[in-house]
N, C-alpha and C positions, 0 to 999 in steps of 0.2 A: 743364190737368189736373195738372203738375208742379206748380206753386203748390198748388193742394186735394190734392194728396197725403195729406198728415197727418190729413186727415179722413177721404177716404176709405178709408183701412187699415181703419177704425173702422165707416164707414159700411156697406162692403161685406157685411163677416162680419152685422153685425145686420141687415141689413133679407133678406140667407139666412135669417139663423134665422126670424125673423117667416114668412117665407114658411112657408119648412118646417113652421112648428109650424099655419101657419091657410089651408094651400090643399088643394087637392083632394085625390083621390086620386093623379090624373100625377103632382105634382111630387111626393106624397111619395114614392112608387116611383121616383123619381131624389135621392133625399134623399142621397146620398154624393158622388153625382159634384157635386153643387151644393154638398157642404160643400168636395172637393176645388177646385172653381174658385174660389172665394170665398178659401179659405185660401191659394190660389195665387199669387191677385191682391195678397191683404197679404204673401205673403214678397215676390215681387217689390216693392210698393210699398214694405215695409222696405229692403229690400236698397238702393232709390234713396233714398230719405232718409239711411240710413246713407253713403252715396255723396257726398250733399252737404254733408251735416254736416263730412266730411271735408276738401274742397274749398273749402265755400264758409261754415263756422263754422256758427254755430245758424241754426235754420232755424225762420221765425217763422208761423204761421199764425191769425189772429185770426176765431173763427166769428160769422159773418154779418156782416162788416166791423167789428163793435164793438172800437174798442183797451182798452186794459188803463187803467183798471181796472174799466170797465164790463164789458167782453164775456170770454170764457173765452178764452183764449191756447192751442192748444197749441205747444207751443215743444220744439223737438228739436236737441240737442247732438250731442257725439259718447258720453256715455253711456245717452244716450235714444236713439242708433242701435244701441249695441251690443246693448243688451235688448229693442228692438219689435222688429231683426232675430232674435234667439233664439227672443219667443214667436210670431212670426210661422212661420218657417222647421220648427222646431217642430211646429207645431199643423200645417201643410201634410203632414209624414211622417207624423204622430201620424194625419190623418184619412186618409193613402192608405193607410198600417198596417192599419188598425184595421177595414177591411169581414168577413172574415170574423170576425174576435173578435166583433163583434158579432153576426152573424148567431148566433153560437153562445152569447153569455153573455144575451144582451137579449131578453125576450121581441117576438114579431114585431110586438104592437100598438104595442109601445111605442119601435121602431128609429128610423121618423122624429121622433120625440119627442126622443129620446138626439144623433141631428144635430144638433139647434134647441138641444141644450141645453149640448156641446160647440160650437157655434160665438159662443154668449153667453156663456161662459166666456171663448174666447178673445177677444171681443172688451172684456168686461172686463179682462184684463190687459194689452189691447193699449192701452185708454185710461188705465189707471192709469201707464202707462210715457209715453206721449207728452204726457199734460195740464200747461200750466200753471199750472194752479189747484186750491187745496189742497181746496177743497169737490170738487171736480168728482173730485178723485182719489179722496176719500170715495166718492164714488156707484159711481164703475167697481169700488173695492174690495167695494161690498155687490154688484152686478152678479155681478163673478168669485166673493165667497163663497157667497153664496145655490147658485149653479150647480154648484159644488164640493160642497155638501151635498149636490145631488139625486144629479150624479154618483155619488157612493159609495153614494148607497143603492138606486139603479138597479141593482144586479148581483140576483141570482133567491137568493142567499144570506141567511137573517136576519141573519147576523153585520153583514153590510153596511148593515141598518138600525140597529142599534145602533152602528156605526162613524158613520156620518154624523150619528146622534142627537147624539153625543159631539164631532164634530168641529163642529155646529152650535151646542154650547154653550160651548168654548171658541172659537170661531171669533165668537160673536155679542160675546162679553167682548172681544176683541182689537179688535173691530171701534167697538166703544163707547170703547174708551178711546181711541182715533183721534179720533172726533168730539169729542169731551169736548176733548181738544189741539186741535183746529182751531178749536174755540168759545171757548177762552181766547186764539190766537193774533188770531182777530177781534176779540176784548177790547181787545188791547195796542194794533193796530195799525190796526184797522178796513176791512182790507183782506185779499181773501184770494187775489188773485194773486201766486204764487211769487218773482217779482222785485220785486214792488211791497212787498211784506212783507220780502223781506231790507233794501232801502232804508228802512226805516223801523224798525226791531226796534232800532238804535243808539238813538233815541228813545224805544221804548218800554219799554228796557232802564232808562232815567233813571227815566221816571215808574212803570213797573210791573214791576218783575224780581221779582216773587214769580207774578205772574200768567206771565211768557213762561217762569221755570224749571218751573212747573207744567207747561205747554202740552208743555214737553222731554219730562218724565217720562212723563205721560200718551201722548204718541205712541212714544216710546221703546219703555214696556213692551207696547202693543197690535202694534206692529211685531214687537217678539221672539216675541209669539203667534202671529202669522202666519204668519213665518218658521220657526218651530218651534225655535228656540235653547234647548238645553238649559238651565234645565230646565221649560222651558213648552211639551214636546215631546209630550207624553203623547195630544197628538189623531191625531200623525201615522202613528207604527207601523201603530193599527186602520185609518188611513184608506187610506194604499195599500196596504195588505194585503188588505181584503175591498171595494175596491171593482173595478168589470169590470176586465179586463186593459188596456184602450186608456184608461180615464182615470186608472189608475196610471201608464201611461206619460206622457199629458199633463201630470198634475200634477206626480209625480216630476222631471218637466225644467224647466216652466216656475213653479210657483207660489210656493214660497218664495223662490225668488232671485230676483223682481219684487216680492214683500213686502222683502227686503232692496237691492232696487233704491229704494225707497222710503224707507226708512231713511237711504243714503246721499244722498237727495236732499233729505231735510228737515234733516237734519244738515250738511251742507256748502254748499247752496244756500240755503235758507230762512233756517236760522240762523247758516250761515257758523264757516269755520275755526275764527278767534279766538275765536266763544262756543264749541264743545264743548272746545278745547284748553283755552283759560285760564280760561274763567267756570267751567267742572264736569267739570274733570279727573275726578275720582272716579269720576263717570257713566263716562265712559268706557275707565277702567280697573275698574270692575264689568260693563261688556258686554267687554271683552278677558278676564278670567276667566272670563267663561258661555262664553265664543269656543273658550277653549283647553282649556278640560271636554268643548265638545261632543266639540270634533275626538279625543276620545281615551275618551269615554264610549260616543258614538256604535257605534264600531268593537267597543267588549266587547261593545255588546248583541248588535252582527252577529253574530260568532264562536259565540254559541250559538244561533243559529236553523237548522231547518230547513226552514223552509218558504221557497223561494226569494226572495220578494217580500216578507216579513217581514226576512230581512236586508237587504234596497235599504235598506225601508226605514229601519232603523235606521244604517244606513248614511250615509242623506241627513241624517240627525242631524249625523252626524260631518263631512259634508264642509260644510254651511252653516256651520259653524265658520270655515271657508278664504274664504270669502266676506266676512264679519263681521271678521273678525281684520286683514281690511285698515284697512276703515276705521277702528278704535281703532288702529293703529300714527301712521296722519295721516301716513305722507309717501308720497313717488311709489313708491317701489319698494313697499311693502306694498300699497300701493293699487293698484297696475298688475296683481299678484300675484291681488290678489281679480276684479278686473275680467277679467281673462282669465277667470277661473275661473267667470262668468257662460257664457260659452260652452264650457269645457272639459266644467263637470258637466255641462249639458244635454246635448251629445253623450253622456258618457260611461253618467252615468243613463238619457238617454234610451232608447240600445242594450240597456241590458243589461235594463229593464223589459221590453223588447221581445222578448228572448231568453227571459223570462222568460213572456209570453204567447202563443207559440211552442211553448213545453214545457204550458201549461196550453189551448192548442187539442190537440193533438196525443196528450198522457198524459192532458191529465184533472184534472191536479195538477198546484201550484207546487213538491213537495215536491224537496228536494235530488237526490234518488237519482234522478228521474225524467233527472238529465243525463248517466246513465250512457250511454256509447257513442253521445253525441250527432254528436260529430266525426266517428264513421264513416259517420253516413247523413245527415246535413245540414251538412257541411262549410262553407258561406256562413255559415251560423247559427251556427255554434261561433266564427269565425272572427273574425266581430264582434264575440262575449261574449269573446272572447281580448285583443282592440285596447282595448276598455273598460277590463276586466279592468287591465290593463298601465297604463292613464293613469290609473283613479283610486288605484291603487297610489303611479305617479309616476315609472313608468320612464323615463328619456331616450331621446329622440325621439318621447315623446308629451304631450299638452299639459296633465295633468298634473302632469308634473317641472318646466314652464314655471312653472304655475302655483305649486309650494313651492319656486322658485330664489328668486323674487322676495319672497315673505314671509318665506325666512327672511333674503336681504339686508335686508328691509324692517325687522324685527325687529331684526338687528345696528344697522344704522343708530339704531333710536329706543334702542337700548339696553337691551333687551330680550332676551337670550342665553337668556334661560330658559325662551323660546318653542319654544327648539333642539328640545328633545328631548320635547316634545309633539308637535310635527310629526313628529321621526323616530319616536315608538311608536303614532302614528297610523296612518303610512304601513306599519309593520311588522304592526302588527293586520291592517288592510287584506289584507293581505299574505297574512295565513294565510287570513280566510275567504274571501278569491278564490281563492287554492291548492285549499282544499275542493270550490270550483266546478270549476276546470280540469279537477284531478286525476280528476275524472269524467267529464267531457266529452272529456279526449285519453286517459285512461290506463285505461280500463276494461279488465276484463279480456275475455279473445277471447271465451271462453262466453257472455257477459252479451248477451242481448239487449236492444237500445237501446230502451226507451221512448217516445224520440223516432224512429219510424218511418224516417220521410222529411223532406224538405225543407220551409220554411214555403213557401204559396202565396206567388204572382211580387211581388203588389203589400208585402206584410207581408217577403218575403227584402230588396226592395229598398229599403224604407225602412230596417231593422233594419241591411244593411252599410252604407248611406250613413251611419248614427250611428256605428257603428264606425269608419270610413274617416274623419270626423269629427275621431275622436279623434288619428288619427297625424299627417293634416294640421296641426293647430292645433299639432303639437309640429317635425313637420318645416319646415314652413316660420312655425314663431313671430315674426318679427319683423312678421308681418302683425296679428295680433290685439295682438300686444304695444305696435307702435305707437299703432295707435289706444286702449290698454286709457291708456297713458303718455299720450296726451293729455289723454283722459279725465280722469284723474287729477289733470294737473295745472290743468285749469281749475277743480276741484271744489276743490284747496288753495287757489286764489288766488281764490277767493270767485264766479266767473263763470260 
């Protein structure tokens, strides 16, 4: 069973969904607690893969005995533990979260439908992160986007069909110009296993380098789509804004930084160091400029939103930046820098979407004001939009500050000081429209009756401060994600 691990992460979640979408009425009347054990089984079987990864180097699984280049490989490093363990762990809180959100934002026909269609989401991004093979990664990516579309237009809102309309038509372009790159990378090399194409790309560089610079570009800018990198952001705002409150939180943590998972893998892996540094510099100092726009674009749009879940999102704008900005620096320290920060934002996003569907069970509304005198009648809940609060800011001793210590050494190092002070007006924006949230949440005044009632129900308080609690960990004891973020890192420079 340890050996099929890697499949099974994969296998578990989908053949739940299948269930759930085409069996009786029993199982669908248990449709949560079977997304929760499903989702349970892949954080555990993440959590063990990342374990060995650690231990025992990559870890190889070839489906149905076929080896490479015949059969699909999926092949698991220590950066394909860091991110199957995020969307696994993840999507685990995201579905014990999320029961009563649901009962209240999804119509009742359609709840076990919404399970079936969250557990094929997730287990798209869970095959996009462990495959090695660049077709197969295509399919999980149409897999997680297709179900992202429904996602968002699943909520009882119109806005949210015209959000997912929107996110289905830039999401289908992102996704096209992927394939279109995969189909020139079989050109070059004739082979579409991830390690069997880096050994050979030396070769097809000689005979065909107008076709593998093409294949660069074309997956390049479909990735930035995905990912949402400013300024090919414009699907993301409407899409976690009006979609239900539990697949704002899913998406918000997991989706773009497994598109930008993606990107570091086709870039460092596939095509290796030496081509994005020395073959198309350029390239890569035009995605460190959209890198260090976002992180400071993002955060203006925050600062004027009131609707709670509209500034995340433009928010998640700004932090995919932190993400991105490693890999165009190309050494260990930025790149250790970003690779935390696959785990830092998911906590940190995760919580506060959380916080945020908490206030819209409870008010009714995402709207700002509704967090007046939260802290006085749901203390747990304020507590963890506090811890978030505090990390994606980047206070010290949360993993946040871990996260911009190392990019901006990573930044000194390549020579790049002028990254300085994008990161710090980043962190300062940050700064005020968090303050706008707190300032509500602990400083209301005595008169003001709290909006937010009472406490979130037991399953939605305990996932929401485990994201919170998330965030202080990953800062108090850093050298735990940090090492493995640094090894990461440095297999992805030395081409392995």
């Amino acid at each position: 069973m340890d050996r099929a691990m890697p499949a099974l992460v994969i296998v578990i979640p989908l053949l739940t969904a299948i269930l759930t979408a085409l069996a009786g009425r029993w199982w669908r009347r248990h449709a949560w607690p079977a997304a929760l054990l499903s989702t349970a089984f892949a954080a555990a079987g993440a959590i063990r893969i990342l374990w060995r990864t650690v231990h025992e180097g990559v870890v190889v699984y070839e489906m149905g005995g076929w080896p490479v280049p015949t059969g699909i490989p999926y092949r698991c490093d220590r950066l394909n533990g860091i991110v199957l363990t995020m969307v696994a762990c993840v999507a685990f809180l995201a579905v014990l979260w999320m029961r009563r959100s649901v009962q209240r934002e999804i119509r009742k026909a359609g709840q076990a439908s919404y399970y079936a269609i969250v557990l094929l989401f997730t287990t798209g991004f869970l095959g996009i992160t462990i495959t090695g093979d660049v077709f197969n990664l295509y399919v999980f990516l149409e897999i997680a986007s297709i179900t992202s579309y429904v996602l968002v237009a699943m909520g009882r809102r119109r806005e949210g069909l015209f959000a997912g309309y929107q996110y289905l038509i830039l999401g289908s372009i992102g996704a096209t110009f992927v394939l279109i790159g995969i189909g020139h990378l079989y050109m070059a090399t004739g082979s579409l296993a991830m390690t069997d194409i880096q050994a050979l790309l030396s070769g097809a560089l000689d005979q065909y380098p107008s076709v593998v610079h093409t294949s660069f570009a074309f997956i390049t800018v479909g990735l930035a789509i995905k990912m949402a990198l400013f300024p090919l952001h414009s699907w993301q705002p409407g899409a976690y804004t009006h979609a239900p409150s539990s697949a704002s939180l899913l998406m918000a943590a997991t989706a773009t930084k497994v598109a930008a998972y993606a990107f570091y893998r086709f870039a460092f892996t596939v095509y290796g160091t030496d081509y994005v540094t020395a073959r198309l510099p350029q390239v890569l100092d035009g995605v460190m400029i959209m890198a260090a726009a976002a992180m400071v674009v993002g955060p203006l749009f925050a600062v004027r939103q009131d609707n709670l879940k509209r500034m995340l999102a433009y928010s998640s704008v700004g932090q995919i930046g932190y993400v991105v900005l490693g890999a165009t620096l190309a050494n260990e320290s930025g790149m250790t820098g970003s690779i935390t920060h696959f785990w830092n934002h998911a906590a940190s996003k995760g919580a506060l979407f959380a916080v945020a569907g908490v206030v819209v069970l409870r008010a009714g509304s995402p709207h700002i004001d509704n967090l007046r005198g939260m802290g006085r009648r749901a203390p747990w809940t304020a507590a963890a939009m506090t811890a978030a609060a505090l990390s994606l800011v980047g206070v010290p001793l949360t993993g946040g500050f871990v996260t911009k210590y190392y990019l901006a050494q990573g930044a000194l190092e390549a020579g790049h000081a002028v990254l300085l002070p994008f990161i710090l007006v980043s962190s300062l924006l940050t700064a005020v429209y968090m303050w706008r949230c707190l300032q509500r949440v602990w400083f209301a005044e005595a008169d003001v009756v709290p909006p937010v009632s009472r406490e979130a129900p037991p399953t939605m308080r305990l996932a929401t401060v485990v994201l919170g609690a998330a965030c202080l960990v990953f800062g108090i004891f850093a050298w735990i994600p940090v090492d493995i973020a640094a090894a990461a890192a440095r297999a992805l420079l030395g081409g392995s």
